[in-house]
C-alpha positions as CSV (number, residue, x, y, z in Angstrom):
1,X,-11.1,-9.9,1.8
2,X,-7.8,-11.3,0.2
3,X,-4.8,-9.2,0.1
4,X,-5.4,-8.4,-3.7
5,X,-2.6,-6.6,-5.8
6,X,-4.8,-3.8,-8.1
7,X,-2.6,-2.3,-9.9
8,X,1.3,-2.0,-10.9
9,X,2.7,1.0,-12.0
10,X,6.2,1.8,-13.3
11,X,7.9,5.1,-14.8
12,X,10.8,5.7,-16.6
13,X,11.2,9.2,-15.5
14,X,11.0,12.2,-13.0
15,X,8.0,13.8,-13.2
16,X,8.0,15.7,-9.8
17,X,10.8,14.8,-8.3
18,X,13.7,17.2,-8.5
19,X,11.2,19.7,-10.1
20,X,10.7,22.3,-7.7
21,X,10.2,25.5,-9.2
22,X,9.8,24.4,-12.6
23,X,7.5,22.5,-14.8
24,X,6.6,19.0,-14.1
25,X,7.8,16.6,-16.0
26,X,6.2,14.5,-18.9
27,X,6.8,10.6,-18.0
28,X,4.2,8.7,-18.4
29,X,3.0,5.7,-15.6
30,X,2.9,2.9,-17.1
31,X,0.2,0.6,-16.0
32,X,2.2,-3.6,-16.3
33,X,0.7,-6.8,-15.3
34,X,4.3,-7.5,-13.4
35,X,7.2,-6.0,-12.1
36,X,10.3,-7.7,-11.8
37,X,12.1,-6.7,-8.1
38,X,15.6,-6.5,-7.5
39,X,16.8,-6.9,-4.4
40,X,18.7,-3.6,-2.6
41,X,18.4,-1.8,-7.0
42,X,14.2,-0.8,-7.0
43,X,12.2,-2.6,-10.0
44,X,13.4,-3.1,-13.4
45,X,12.5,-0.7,-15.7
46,X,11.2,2.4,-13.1
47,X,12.7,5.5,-12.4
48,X,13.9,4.4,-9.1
49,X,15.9,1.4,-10.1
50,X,19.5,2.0,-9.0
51,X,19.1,5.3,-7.8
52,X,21.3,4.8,-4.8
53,X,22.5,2.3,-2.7
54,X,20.3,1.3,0.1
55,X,17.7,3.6,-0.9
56,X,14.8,3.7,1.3
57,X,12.0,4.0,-1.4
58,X,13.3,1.4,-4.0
59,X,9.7,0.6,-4.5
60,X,6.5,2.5,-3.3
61,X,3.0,0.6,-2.0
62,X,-0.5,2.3,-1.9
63,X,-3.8,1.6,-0.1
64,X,-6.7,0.9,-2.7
65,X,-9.1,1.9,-0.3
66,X,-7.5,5.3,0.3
67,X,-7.5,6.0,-3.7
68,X,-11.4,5.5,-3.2
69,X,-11.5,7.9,-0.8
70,X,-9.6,10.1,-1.8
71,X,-11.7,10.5,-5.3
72,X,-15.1,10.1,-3.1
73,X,-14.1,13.0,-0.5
74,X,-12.5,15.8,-3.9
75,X,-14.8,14.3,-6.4
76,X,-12.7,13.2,-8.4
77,X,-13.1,10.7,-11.1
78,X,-11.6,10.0,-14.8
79,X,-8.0,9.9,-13.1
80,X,-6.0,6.4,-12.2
81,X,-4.3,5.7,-9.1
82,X,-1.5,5.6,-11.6
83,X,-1.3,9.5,-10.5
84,X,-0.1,9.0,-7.2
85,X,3.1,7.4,-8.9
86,X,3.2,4.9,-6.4
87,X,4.4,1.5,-7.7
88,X,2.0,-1.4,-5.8
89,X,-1.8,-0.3,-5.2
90,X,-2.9,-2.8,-3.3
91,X,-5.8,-3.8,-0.8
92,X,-6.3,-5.2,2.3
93,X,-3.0,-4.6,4.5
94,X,-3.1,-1.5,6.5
95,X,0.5,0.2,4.9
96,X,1.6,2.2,7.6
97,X,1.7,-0.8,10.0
98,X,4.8,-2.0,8.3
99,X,6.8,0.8,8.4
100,X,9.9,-0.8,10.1
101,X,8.9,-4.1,9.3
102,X,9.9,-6.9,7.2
103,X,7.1,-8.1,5.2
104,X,6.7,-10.3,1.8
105,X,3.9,-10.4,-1.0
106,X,3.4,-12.5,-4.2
107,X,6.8,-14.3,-2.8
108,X,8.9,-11.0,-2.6
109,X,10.3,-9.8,0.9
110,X,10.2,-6.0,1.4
111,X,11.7,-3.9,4.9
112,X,9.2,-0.8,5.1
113,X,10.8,2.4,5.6
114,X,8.8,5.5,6.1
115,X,5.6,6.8,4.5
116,X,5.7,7.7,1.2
117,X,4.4,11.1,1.9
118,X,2.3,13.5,-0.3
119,X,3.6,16.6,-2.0
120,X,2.2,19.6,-3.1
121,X,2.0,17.9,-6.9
122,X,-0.5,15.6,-5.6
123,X,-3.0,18.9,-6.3
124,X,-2.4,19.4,-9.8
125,X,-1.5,15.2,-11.0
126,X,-5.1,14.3,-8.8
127,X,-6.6,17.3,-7.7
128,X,-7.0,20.3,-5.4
129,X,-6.6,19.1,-1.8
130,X,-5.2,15.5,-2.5
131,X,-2.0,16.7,-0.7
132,X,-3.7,17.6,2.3
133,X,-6.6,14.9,2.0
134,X,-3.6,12.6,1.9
135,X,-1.3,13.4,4.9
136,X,-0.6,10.4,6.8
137,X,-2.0,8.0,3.8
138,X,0.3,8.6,1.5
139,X,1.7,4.9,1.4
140,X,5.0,2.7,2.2
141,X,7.9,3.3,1.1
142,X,10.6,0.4,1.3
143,X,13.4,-1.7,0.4
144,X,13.4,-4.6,-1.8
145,X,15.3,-7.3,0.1
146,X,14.6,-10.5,-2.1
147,X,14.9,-10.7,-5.9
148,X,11.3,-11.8,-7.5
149,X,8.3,-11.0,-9.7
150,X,5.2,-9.2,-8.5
151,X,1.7,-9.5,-10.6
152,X,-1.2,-7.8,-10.3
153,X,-4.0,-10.6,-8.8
154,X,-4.6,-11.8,-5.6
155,X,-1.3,-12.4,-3.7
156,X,0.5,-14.4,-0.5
157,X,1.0,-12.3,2.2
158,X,3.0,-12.3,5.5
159,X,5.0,-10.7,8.0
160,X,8.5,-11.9,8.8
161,X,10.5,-12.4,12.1
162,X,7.1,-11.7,14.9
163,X,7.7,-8.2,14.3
164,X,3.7,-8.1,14.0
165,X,0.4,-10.2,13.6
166,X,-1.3,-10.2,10.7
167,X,-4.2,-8.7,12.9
168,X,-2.3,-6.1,13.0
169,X,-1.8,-5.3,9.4
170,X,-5.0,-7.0,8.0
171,X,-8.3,-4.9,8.2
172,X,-10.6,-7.0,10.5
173,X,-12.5,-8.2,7.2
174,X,-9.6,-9.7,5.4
175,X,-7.8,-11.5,8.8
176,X,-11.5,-13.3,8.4
């Protein structure tokens, strides 16, 4: 299996974030085709974009397969992985591999920084238990190094510097 980009998802506001205690918030995710990345600023247009300098979640990935299971273990259906308000679901790279690593897809180069891990939210924007089912799968994190687009479609993929092999990222199937 390819790496395959599934879906791109951008937001112009807070809707957890910051919102302890209080109400969520009422920004939609938007589902694009493409993003445009901007290196060390986050992706046009997305809550996240200039946030901070050298912020460490500039942009957000998430596992495909995970969504699945995720709906498949709480029954879930009706809901988009839009609701994870991570910005790249994508499928066939095993994310928390590259936390620490340089890495580039669809011609972008990214450093992963740290999980991008659940929060108590995840229960009411997906469903009871998603924040526990998710522990330890709640995505990458990272910093956009390199300025570029990103589309949803079947993308280049590769890991920079010997930092890993692409065994060591790709699910057996896709290194195939």
């Amino acid at each position: 299996m390819p790496v395959h980009v599934r879906h791109l998802f951008i937001s112009p506001g807070h809707n957890y974030f910051g919102h302890h205690g209080r109400p969520a918030g009422t920004h939609a995710t938007v589902s694009v085709e493409r993003v445009r990345c901007r290196a060390g600023r986050g992706i046009e247009g997305d809550r996240f974009f200039d946030y901070k300098e050298d912020y460490r979640g500039q942009i957000t990935f998430f596992d495909f397969s995970v969504w699945n299971g995720l709906c498949a273990a709480l029954g879930v259906s009706g809901v988009t992985p839009g609701a994870v308000r991570r910005n790249v679901v994508v499928e066939g790279i095993d994310l928390p591999a590259l936390i620490g690593a340089r890495f580039s897809l669809g011609g972008v180069t990214f450093e992963g920084t740290a999980e991008s891990t659940p929060c108590y939210w995840m229960d009411q924007a997906v469903g009871p238990g998603a924040e526990a089912w998710l522990k330890g799968r709640g995505g990458l994190r990272a910093r956009i190094l390199t300025d570029g687009d990103l589309a949803v479609g079947p993308a280049a993929f590769a890991v920079e510097g010997g930092q890993l092999t692409l065994d060591a990222v790709l699910p057996a199937q896709a290194a195939r």
